[in-house]
C-alpha positions in Angstrom: -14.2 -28.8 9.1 -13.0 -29.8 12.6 -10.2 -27.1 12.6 -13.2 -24.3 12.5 -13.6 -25.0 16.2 -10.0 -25.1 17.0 -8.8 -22.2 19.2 -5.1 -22.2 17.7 -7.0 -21.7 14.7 -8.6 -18.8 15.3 -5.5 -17.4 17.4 -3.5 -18.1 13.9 -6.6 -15.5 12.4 -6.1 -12.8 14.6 -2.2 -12.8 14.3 -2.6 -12.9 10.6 -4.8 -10.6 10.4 -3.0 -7.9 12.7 -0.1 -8.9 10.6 -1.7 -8.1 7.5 -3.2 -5.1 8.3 0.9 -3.9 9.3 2.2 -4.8 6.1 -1.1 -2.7 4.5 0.1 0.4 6.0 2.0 0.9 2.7 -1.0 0.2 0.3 -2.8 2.6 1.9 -0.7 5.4 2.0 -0.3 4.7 -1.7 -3.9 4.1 -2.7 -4.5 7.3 -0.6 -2.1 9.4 -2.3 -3.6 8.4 -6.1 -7.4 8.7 -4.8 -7.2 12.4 -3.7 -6.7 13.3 -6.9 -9.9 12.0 -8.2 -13.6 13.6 -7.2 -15.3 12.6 -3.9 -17.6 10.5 -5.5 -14.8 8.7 -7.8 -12.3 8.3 -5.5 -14.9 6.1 -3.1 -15.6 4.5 -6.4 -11.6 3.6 -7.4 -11.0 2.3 -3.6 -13.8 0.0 -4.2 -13.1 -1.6 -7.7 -9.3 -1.0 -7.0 -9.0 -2.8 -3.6 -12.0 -5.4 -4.8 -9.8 -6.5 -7.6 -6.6 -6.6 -5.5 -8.9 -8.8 -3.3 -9.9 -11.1 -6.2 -5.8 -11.5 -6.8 -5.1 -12.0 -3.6 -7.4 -14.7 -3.5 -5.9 -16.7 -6.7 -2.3 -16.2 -5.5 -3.1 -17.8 -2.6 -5.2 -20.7 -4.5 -1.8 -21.2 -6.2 0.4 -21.9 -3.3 2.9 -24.0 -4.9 3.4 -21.0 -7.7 3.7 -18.5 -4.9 6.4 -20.8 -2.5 8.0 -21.0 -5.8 8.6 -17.3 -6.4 11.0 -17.4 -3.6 13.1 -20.2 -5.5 16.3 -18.6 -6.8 16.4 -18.0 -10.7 19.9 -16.9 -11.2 22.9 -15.2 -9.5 24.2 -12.2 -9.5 26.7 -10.0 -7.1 27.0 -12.6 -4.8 22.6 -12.6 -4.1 20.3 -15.4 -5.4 17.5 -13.7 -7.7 14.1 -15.5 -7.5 11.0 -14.4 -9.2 9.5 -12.6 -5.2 13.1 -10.6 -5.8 12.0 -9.0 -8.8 9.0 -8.4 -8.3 9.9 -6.2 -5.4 12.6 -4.4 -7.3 10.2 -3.5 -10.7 7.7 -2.4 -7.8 9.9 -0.2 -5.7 11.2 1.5 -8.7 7.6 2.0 -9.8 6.6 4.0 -6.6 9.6 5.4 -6.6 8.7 7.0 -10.5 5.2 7.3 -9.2 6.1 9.2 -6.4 8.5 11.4 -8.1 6.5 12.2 -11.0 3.7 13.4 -8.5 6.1 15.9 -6.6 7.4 17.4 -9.8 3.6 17.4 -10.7 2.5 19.5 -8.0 5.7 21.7 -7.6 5.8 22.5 -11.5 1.8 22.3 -12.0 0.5 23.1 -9.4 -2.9 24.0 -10.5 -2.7 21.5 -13.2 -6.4 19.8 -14.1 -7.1 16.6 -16.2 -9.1 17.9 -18.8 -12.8 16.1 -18.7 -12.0 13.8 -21.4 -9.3 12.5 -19.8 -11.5 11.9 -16.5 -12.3 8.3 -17.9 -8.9 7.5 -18.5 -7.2 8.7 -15.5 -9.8 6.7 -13.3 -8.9 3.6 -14.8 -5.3 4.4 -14.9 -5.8 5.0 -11.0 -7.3 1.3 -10.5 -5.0 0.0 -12.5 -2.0 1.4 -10.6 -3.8 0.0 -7.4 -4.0 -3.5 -8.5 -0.5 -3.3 -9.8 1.0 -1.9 -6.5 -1.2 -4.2 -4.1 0.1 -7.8 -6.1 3.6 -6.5 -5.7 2.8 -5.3 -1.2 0.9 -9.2 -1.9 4.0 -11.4 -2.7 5.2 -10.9 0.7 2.6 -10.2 2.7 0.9 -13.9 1.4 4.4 -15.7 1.7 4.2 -14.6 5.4 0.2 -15.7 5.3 1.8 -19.2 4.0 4.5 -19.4 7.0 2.0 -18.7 9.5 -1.5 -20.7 8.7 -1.6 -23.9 7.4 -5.5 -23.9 5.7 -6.2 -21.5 2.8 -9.7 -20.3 4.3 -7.9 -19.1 7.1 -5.4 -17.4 4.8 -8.3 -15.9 2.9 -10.1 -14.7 5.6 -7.2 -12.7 7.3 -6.5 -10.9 3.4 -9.9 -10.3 3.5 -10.4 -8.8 6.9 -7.1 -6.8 5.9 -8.9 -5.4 2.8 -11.6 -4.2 4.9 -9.3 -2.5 7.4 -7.5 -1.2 4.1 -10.6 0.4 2.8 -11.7 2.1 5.9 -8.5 3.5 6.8 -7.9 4.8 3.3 -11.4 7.3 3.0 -10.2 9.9 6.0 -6.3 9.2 5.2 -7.5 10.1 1.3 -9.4 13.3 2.6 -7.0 14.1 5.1 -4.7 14.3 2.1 -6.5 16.1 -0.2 -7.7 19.3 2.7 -3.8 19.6 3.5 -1.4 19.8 0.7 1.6 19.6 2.6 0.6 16.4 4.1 0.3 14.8 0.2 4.0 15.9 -0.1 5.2 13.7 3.2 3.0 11.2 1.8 5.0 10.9 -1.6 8.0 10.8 0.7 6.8 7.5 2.4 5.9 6.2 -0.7 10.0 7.4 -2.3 11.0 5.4 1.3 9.0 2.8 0.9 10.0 2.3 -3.2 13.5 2.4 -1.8 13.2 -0.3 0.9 11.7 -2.6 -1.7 14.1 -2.3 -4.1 16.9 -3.0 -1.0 14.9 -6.1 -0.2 14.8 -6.9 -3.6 18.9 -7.2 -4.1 19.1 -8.8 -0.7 19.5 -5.5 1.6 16.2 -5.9 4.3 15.1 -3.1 6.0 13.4 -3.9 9.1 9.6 -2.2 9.0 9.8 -0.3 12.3 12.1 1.7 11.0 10.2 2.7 8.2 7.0 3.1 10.0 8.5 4.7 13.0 9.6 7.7 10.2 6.3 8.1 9.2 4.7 7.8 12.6 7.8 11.0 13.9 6.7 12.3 10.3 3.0 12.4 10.7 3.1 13.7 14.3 5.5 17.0 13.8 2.9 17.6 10.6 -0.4 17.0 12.3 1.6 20.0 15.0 1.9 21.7 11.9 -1.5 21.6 10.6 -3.0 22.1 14.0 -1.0 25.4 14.4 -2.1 26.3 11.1 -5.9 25.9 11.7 -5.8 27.4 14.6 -4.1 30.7 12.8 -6.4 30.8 11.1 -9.4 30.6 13.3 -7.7 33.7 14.8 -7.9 35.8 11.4 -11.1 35.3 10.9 -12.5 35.6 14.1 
């Protein structure tokens, strides 16, 4: 337990940490966009079994450290690009969120007003947890291999994940709510989430697109709709006043 009082230790925390809170920004917009469907109530209730779970996985992948350097290991060839197990995970992910995302715009353009009847409610819940787990392990592969590159000692490892979770869950409530008050900003959000399916399949067949790219779009995105929003509350403070 000497290490615990070594400061390169704890330096090796923070950077994770900040590190894995960055490569959460896509979870969250994710697990933001599926929550504001739900009730108030339920959608606190699906961030806390959904990211708890992801927690609990993120935990065992990174117990099984030889598995997950393995995933990286190429399986075949194809097109002139090694395939390992990391590489398809990522593609069967991206084209997930890209489905997800594009189910959920033709959802809300088509069906606007569309309702899950009540005894559905039970279903869609779970189906919502389900889809968070699913989407977190596949943001997980790399996010861990990069925990694996960067600490040497799994509590350390764990403890960044789990400080990340945290960060995850706290961001996602007003992000969820911020959502679900302003329609328009659910539609950029689905957006991100088409980008950010796209980039992982890219990564997936050997394309990398660098983050800040990604999140300097959404960052120029956000700002031009919070303008929007703001103009649009303040409209209407002016009607009814």
């Amino acid at each position: 337990m000497e290490w615990i009082s070594d400061p390169a230790i704890w330096a090796s925390l923070a950077t994770l940490t900040v590190m894995e809170i960055i490569l959460g920004i896509d979870n969250i917009v994710f697990i933001s966009v599926l929550v504001s469907r739900l009730p108030e109530k339920q959608a606190d209730q699906a961030r806390k079994i959904g990211l708890a779970l992801a927690l609990f996985a993120r935990i065992v992948m990174l117990a099984l450290l030889a598995w997950i350097i393995g995933l990286t290991q190429p399986l075949f060839t194809a097109f002139g690009h090694d395939f390992a197990w990391r590489d398809i995970i990522l593609i069967s992910g991206g084209l997930f969120l890209l489905y997800k995302a594009t189910h959920e715009i033709h959802q809300a353009v088509e069906d606007p007003d569309d309702h899950a009847p009540k005894s559905k409610a039970g279903a869609t819940f779970a189906a919502i947890i389900g889809q968070i787990i699913i989407i977190d392990v596949v943001f997980s592969v790399d996010s861990i291999v990069t925990a694996i590159g960067m600490a040497q000692h799994v509590p350390v490892m764990v403890a960044a994940v789990t400080i990340a979770m945290i960060v995850m869950y706290i961001g996602s409530i007003p992000i969820s709510k911020f959502i679900a008050e302003h329609p328009t900003t659910k539609m950029l959000a689905l957006a991100f989430l088409m980008l950010i399916g796209m980039s992982l399949v890219a990564d997936g067949i050997g394309f990398h697109i660098p983050k800040g790219y990604i999140y300097f779009a959404m960052v120029f995105s956000v700002s031009v709709e919070s303008i929007n929003v703001l103009i649009s509350m303040r409209k209407k403070k002016q009607r009814q006043a």
